[in-house]
C-alpha positions in Angstrom: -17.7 17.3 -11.2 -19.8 15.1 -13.7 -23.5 14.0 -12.6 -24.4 11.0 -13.9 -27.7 10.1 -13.7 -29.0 6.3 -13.7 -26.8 4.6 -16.0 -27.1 1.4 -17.5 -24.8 -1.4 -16.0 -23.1 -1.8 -19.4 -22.0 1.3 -19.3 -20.2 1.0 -15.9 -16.7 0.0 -17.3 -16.6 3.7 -18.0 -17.8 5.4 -15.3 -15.0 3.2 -13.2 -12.3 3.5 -15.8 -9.3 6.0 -14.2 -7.3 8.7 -15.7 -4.9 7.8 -18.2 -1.1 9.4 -18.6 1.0 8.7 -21.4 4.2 7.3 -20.1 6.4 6.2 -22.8 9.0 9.5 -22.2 8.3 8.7 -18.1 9.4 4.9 -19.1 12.6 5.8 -20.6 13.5 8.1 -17.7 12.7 5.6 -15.3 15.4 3.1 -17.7 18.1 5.2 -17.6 18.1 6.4 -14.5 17.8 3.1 -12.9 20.8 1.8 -14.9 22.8 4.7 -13.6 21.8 3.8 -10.1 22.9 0.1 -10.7 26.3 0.8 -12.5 27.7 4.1 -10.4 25.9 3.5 -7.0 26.1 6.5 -4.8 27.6 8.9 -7.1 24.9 8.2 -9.1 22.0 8.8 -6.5 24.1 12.4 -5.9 23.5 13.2 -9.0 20.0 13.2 -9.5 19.6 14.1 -6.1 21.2 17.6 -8.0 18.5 17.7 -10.7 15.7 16.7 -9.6 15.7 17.8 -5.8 17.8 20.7 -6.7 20.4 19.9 -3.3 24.1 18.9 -3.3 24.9 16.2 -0.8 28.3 15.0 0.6 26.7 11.9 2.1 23.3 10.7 1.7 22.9 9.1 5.5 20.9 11.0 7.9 22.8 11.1 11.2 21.8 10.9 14.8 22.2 14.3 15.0 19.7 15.2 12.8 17.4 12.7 14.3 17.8 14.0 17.5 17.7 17.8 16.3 14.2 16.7 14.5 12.2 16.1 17.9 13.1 19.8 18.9 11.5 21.2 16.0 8.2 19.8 15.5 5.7 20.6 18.3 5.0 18.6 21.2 1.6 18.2 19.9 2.4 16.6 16.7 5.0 14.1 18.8 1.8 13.5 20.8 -0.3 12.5 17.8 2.5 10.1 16.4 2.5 8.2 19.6 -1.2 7.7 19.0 -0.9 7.1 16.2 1.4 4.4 16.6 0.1 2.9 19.6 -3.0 2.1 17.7 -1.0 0.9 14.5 0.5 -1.0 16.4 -2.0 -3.0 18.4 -3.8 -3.5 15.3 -1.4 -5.1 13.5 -0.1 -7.1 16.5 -3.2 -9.1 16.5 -2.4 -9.8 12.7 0.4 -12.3 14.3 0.1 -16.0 13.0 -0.1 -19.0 14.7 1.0 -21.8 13.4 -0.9 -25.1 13.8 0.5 -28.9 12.9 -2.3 -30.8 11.0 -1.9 -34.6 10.6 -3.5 -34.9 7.0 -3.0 -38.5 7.3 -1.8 -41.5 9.6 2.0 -40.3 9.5 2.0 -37.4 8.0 2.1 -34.0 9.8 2.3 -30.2 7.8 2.5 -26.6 9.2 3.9 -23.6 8.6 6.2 -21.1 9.9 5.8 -16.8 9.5 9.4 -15.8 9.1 10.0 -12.3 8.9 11.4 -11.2 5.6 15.0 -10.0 6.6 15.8 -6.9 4.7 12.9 -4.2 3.9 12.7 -0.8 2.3 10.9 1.8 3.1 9.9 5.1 0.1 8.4 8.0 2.0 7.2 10.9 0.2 8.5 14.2 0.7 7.3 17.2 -2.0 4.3 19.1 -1.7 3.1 16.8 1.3 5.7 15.0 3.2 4.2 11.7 4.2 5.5 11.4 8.0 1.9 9.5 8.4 3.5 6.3 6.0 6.6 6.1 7.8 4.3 4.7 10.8 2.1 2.7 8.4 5.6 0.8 6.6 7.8 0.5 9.9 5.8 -0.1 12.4 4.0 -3.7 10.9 8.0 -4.1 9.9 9.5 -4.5 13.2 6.4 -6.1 14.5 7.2 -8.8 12.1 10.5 -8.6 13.1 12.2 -7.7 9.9 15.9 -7.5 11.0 16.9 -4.6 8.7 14.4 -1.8 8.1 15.6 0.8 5.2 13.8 4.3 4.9 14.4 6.7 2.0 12.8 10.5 1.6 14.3 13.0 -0.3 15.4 16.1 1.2 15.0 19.4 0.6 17.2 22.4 -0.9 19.4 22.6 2.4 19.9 18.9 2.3 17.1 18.2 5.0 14.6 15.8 5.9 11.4 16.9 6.9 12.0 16.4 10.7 8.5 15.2 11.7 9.5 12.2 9.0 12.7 11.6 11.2 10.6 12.0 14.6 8.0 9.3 13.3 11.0 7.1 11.8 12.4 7.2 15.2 8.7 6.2 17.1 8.7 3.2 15.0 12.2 2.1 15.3 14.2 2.7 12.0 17.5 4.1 12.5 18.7 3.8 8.7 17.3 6.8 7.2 18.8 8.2 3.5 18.7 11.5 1.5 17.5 10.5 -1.8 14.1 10.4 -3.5 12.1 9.3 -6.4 13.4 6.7 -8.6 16.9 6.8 -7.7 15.7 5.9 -4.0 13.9 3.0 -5.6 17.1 2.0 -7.6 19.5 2.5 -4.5 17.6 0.0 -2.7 16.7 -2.3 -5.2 20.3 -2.6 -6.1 22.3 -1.6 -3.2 24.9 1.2 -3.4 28.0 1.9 -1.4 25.8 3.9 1.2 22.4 2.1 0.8 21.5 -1.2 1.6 19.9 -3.2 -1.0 17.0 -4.5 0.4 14.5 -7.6 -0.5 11.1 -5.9 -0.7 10.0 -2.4 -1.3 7.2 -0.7 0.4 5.8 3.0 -0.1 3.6 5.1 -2.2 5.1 7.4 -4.7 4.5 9.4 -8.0 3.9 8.2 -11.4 8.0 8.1 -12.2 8.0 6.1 -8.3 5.7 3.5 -9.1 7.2 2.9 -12.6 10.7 2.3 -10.9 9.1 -0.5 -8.5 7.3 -2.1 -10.9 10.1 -2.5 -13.3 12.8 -3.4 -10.5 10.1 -6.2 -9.2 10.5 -7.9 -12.4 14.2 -9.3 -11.6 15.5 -7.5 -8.5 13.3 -7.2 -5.3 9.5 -7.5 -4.7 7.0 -4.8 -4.0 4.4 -4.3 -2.0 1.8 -3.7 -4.6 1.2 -2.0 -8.4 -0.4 1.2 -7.8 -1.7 4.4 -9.1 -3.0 7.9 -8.3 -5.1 8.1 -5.2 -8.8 7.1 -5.0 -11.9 7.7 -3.5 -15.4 6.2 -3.4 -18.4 7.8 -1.4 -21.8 5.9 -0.9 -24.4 8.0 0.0 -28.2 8.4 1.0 -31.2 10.9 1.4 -30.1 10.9 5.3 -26.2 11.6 4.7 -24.3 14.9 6.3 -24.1 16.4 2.4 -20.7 18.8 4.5 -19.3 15.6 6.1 -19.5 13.5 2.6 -18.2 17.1 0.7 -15.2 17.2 3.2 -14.4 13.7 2.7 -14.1 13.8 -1.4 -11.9 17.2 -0.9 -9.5 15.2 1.6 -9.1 12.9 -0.9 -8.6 15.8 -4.1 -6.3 17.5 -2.2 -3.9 14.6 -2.6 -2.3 15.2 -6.5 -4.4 16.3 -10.0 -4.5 12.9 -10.8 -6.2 11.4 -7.7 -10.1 10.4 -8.3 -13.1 10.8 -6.3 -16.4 9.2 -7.1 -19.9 10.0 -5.2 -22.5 7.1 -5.4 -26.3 8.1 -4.4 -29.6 7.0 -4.5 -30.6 10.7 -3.6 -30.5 12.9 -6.0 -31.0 15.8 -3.9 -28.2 14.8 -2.0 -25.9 14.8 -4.9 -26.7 18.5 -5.5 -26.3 19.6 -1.8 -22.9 17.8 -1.5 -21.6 19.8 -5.0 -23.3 22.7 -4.0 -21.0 21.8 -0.3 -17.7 21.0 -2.2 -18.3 24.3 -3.9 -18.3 25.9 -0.4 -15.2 24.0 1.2 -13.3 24.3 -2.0 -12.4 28.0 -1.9 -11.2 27.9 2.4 -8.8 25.1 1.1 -5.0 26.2 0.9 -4.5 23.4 -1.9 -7.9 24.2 -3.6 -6.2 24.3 -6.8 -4.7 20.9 -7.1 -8.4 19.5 -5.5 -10.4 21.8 -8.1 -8.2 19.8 -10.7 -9.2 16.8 -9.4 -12.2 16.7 -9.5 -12.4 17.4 -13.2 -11.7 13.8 -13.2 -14.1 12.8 -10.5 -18.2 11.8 -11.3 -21.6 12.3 -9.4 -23.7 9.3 -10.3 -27.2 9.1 -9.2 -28.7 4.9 -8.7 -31.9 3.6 -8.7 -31.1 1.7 -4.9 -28.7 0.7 -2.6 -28.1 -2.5 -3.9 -27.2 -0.7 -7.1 -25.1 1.7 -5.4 -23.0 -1.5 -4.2 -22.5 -3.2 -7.0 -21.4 -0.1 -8.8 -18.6 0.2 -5.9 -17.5 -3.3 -6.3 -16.9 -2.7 -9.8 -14.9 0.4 -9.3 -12.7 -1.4 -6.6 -11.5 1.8 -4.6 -8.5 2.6 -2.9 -11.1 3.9 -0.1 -14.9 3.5 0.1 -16.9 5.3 2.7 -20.5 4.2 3.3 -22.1 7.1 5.0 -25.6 6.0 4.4 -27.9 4.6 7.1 -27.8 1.0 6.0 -23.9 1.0 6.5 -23.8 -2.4 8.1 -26.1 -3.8 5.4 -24.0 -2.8 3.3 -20.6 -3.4 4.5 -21.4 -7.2 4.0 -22.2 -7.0 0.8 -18.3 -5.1 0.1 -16.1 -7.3 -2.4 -13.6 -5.3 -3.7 -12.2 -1.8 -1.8 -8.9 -1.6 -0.2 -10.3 -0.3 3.2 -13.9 0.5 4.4 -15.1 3.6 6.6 -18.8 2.5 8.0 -21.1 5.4 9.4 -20.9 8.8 9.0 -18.0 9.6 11.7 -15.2 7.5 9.8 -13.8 9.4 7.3 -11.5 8.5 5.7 -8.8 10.6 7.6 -8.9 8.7 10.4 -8.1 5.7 8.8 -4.9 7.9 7.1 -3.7 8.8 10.3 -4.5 7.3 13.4 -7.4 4.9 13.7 -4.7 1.7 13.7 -6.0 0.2 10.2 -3.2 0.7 7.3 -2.9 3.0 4.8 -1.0 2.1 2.1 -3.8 0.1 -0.2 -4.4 -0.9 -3.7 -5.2 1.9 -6.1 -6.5 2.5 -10.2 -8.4 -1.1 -9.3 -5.8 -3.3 -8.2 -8.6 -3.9 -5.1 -9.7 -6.8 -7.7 -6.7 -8.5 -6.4 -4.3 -6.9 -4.2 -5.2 -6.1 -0.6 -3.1 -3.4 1.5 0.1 -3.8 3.6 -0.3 -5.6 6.9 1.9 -7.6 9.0 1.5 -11.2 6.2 3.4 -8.6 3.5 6.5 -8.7 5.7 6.4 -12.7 6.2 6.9 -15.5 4.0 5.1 -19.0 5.0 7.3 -21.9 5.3 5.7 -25.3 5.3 7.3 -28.0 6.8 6.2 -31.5 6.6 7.0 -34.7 8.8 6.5 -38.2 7.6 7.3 -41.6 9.5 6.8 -45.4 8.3 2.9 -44.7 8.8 3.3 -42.1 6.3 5.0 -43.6 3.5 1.9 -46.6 4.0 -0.5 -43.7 4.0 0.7 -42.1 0.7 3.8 -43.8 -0.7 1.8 -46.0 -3.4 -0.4 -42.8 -4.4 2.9 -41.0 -4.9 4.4 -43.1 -6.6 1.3 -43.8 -8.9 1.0 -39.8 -10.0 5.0 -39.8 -10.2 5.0 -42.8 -12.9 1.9 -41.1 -14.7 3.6 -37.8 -15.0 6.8 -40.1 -16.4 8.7 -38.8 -13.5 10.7 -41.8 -13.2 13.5 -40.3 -10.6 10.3 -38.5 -7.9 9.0 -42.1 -8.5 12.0 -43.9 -7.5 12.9 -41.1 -4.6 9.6 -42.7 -3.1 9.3 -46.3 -4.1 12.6 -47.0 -2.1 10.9 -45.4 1.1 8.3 -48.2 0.4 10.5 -51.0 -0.3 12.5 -50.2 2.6 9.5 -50.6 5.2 8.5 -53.7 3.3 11.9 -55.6 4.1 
């Protein structure tokens, strides 16, 4: 990991700059495979299904019989987990519900609006090296909350042409009941586009690889929405004199462990500390059973050292992380003082784990700085707002001659007209 010690604030763009890839080749896979997907439909998906997951299927639906066969091989405990899990996801994002309130702006004239569920949804779960059964909870539960009326799920299989059942035993927990057999950026084409077998869907949700998050960002650009541009996994630890140095070590290895291009960044105003939590990470590395992928992380991942806490803060609100953790004793303080993350762990029990898995809070956030803008999924990403507005004669008194006035200035002669005869008409 690289110590930095006390750097100058116009040096920061560096220090919170993220790994770059070169994806012009990735690009032009991500084109042709997505036309492919578009123009051949489910023999197309079968295809790549055969090179890249290496598995020949007859049919890419996952049927109730697999579903069912899933909750008899993963362990009662794990099925006990995902109920927490869910129960908690679940109430959280139940008190996310809108309520809609009719506001007379002026004498006549009433607006509101209306959360109406958006109809059709997709779902990209990650299979691989870490089958993400945890996001299938995150994605589908807020979606039937909101009461999306088609929920979508796809996760490749593996070599046997299976889904990892604990993915089908969470999928099932949350309600979705149309599960497919295809991954990466065919799964994103299939239900961008729609293919004989796969629905095509109106907005896309899920975390993916580099080649996954190319395919939703260019289908978003004519075909379906996404939930949100994103990039590796992220990271960022603020730390004190008075911080558990093997809590704060454990917490940047939970995040390494994710892919060699995830980030982890340790902010302190102790620069003892800094040396016991490497001196830690050193330690917990080598007991890790994906120590290799985390040690490769973390060639990309920084130490700085800050003159004070407000320092420390600022510095994190310029890197915008996926995940901060404040485990320094001023957490509150400094928890008001949080602009830009995509979720905050306060005090030196919340790691970030529990928000991951089961503390009800969402996982799937803004990455590589998108926490500048973008927030994480919760129940307003699968709504649209739809205002309504009521006017009567009162209205048209209230603002007919102001409309009409901006309408003629704008040389808008018809939106003029449309309200001029409303006022004529009260007149006669």
């Amino acid at each position: 990991m690289n110590i930095i010690k006390y750097p100058n604030r116009n040096t920061w763009e560096e220090i919170v700059e993220r790994p770059h890839l070169d994806v012009s080749q990735l690009n032009a896979v991500v084109d042709e495979v997505l036309r492919d997907v578009k123009e051949n439909g489910d023999n197309a998906v079968k295809k790549y299904e055969q090179m890249f997951d290496h598995v020949q299927l007859s049919s890419l639906a996952v049927t109730q019989q697999e579903i069912d066969e899933a909750e008899t091989l993963v362990s009662q405990e794990l099925i006990t987990s995902l109920h927490i899990a869910h129960d908690n996801i679940a109430r959280f994002h139940e008190s996310q519900k809108f309520e809609s309130k009719k506001i007379v702006t002026c004498k006549g004239v009433t607006c509101w609006q209306k959360a109406v569920a958006i109809e059709k949804v997709g779902l990209y779960i990650p299979g691989g090296t870490a089958p993400l059964f945890s996001t299938v909870l995150m994605l589908a539960t807020p979606a039937k909350i909101a009461g999306c009326k088609e929920i979508v799920l796809c996760t490749p299989p593996n070599k046997e042409g299976k889904v990892n059942p604990a993915i089908l035993v969470a999928a099932k927990i949350a309600g979705v009941s149309k599960i497919f057999k295809t991954g990466g950026v065919q799964a994103i084409g299939a239900m961008a586009y729609g293919t004989e077998s796969v629905p095509k869907v109106y907005k896309i949700f899920g975390p993916g690889n580099q080649y996954v998050m190319a395919a939703k960002q260019q289908v978003s650009l004519h075909d379906v929405a996404i939930d949100m541009p994103a990039g590796p996994s992220e990271v960022c630890v603020i730390a004190d004199k008075n911080s558990n140095a093997e809590f704060v070590a454990a917490d940047l290895l939970s995040q390494a462990e994710h892919g060699i291009d995830s980030q982890v960044i340790l902010i302190s105003t102790s620069e003892e500390m800094l040396q016991k939590v490497q001196q830690e990470v050193d330690k917990q590395l080598n007991m890790l059973p994906r120590k290799e992928i985390a040690a490769k992380t973390l060639e990309n991942s920084k130490l700085v050292l800050v003159k004070n806490s407000q320092e420390a803060i600022d510095l994190s609100n310029c890197y915008a992380p996926e995940h901060l953790i404040i485990a320094t004793d001023d957490y509150e303080e400094l928890s008001e003082k949080v602009i830009n993350a995509g979720s905050v762990f306060m005090g030196k029990y919340a790691c970030e784990s529990a928000g991951d898995y089961a503390s009800g809070t969402n996982h799937t956030l803004p990455t590589h700085r998108y926490a500048l803008e973008y927030n994480g999924v919760n129940l307003d990403s699968y709504n649209r707002k739809v205002t309504f507005q009521y006017l009567n004669e009162d209205g048209i008194r209230s603002i007919g001659n102001a409309v009409v006035c901006m309408a003629e200035n704008e040389q808008l002669e018809a939106h003029a007209n449309a309200m001029r005869l409303r006022v004529k008409a009260i007149e006669d």
